[in-house]
C-alpha positions as CSV (number, residue, x, y, z in Angstrom):
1,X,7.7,15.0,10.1
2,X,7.5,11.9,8.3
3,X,8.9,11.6,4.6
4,X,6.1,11.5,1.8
5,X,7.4,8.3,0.5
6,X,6.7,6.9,3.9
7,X,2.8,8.1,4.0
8,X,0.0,6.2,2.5
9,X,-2.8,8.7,2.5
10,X,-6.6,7.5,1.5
11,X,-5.9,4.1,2.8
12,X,-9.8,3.7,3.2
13,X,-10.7,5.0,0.4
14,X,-13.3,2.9,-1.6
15,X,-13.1,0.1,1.3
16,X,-16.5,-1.9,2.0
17,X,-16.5,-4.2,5.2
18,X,-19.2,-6.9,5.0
19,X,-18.9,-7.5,8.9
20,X,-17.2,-6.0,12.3
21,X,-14.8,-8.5,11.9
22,X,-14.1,-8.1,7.9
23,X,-13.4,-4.6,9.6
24,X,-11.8,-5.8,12.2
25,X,-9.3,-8.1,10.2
26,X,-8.3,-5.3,7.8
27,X,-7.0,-2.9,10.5
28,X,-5.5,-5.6,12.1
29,X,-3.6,-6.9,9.5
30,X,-2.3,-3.7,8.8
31,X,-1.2,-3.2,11.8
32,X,0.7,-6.2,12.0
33,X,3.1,-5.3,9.1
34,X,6.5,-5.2,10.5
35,X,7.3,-1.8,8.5
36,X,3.6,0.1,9.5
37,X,4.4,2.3,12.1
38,X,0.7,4.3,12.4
39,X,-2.5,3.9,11.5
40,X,-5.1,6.7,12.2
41,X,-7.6,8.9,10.7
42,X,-6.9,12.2,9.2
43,X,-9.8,14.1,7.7
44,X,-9.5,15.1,4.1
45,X,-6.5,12.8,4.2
46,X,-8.5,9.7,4.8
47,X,-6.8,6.8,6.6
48,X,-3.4,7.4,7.1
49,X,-0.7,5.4,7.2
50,X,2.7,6.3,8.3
51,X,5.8,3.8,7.3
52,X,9.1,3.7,10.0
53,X,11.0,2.6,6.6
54,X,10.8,1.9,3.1
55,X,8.4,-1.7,3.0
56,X,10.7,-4.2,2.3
57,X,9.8,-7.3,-0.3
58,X,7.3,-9.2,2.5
59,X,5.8,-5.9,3.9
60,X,5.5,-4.6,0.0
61,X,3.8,-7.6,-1.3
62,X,1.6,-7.7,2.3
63,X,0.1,-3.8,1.4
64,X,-0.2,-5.3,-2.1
65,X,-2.2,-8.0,-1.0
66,X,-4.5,-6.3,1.6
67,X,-4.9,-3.4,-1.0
68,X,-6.0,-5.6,-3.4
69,X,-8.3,-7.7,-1.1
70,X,-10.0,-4.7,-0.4
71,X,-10.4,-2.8,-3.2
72,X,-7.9,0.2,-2.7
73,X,-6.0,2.2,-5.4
74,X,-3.0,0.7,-5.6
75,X,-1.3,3.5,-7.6
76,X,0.1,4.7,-4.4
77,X,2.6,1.9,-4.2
78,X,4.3,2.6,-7.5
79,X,6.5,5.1,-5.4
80,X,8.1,1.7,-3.9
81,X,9.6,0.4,-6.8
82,X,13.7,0.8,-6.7
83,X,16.6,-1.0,-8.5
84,X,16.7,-3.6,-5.9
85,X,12.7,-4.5,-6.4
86,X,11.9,-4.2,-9.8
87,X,12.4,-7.1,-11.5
88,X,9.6,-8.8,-9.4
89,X,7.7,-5.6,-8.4
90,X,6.9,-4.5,-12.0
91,X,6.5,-8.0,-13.6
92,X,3.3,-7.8,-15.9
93,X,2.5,-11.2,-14.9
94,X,1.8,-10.3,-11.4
95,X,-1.8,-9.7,-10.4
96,X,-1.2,-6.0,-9.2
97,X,0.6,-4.9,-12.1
98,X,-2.0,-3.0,-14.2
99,X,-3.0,-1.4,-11.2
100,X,0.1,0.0,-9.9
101,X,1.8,0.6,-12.8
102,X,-1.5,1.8,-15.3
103,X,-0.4,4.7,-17.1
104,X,2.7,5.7,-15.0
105,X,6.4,5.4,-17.4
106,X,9.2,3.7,-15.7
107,X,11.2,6.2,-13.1
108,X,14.5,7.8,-14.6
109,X,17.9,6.0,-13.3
């Protein structure tokens, strides 16, 4: 069974394509993300994707950008954030800040 820190649950949640291949192009780029090792539909639990590791800085800022290209809640990435990524990951200067970060207090060391 795969870790919940590895699952991104409701990855399709909210999403509007404007054309097959606006539809086309979000699953594909997806897919291509060196740490995304599923993609598939679950029911209640949306899209579903399934990590083989802990996204990395590239593969992070990748789901940050498609999330944010297409309208997803991006809350669900604030469970990334480590010792390692922080100083860039949580910068309030970066576009996705507010909407990872809204209303969540820094994790405990």
């Amino acid at each position: 069974m795969t870790e919940p820190i590895l699952t991104l649950d409701q990855m399709d949640t909210g999403v509007k394509f404007y054309h097959e291949a606006d539809e086309r192009a979000y699953f594909e780029w997806l897919q291509r993300i060196p740490c995304v090792e599923s993609v598939r539909g679950e029911g209640q639990r949306g899209l579903v994707v399934k990590l083989k590791r802990r996204p990395g800085e590239d593969d992070l800022r990748q789901l940050l950008a498609l999330a944010h290209r297409y309208g997803l809640d991006m809350c669900k990435f604030a469970k990334f954030e480590t010792a390692a990524n922080s100083h860039w990951f949580r910068d309030p200067k970066m576009y996705w800040h507010d909407s990872v970060f809204r209303a969540r207090a820094r994790p405990a060391k």
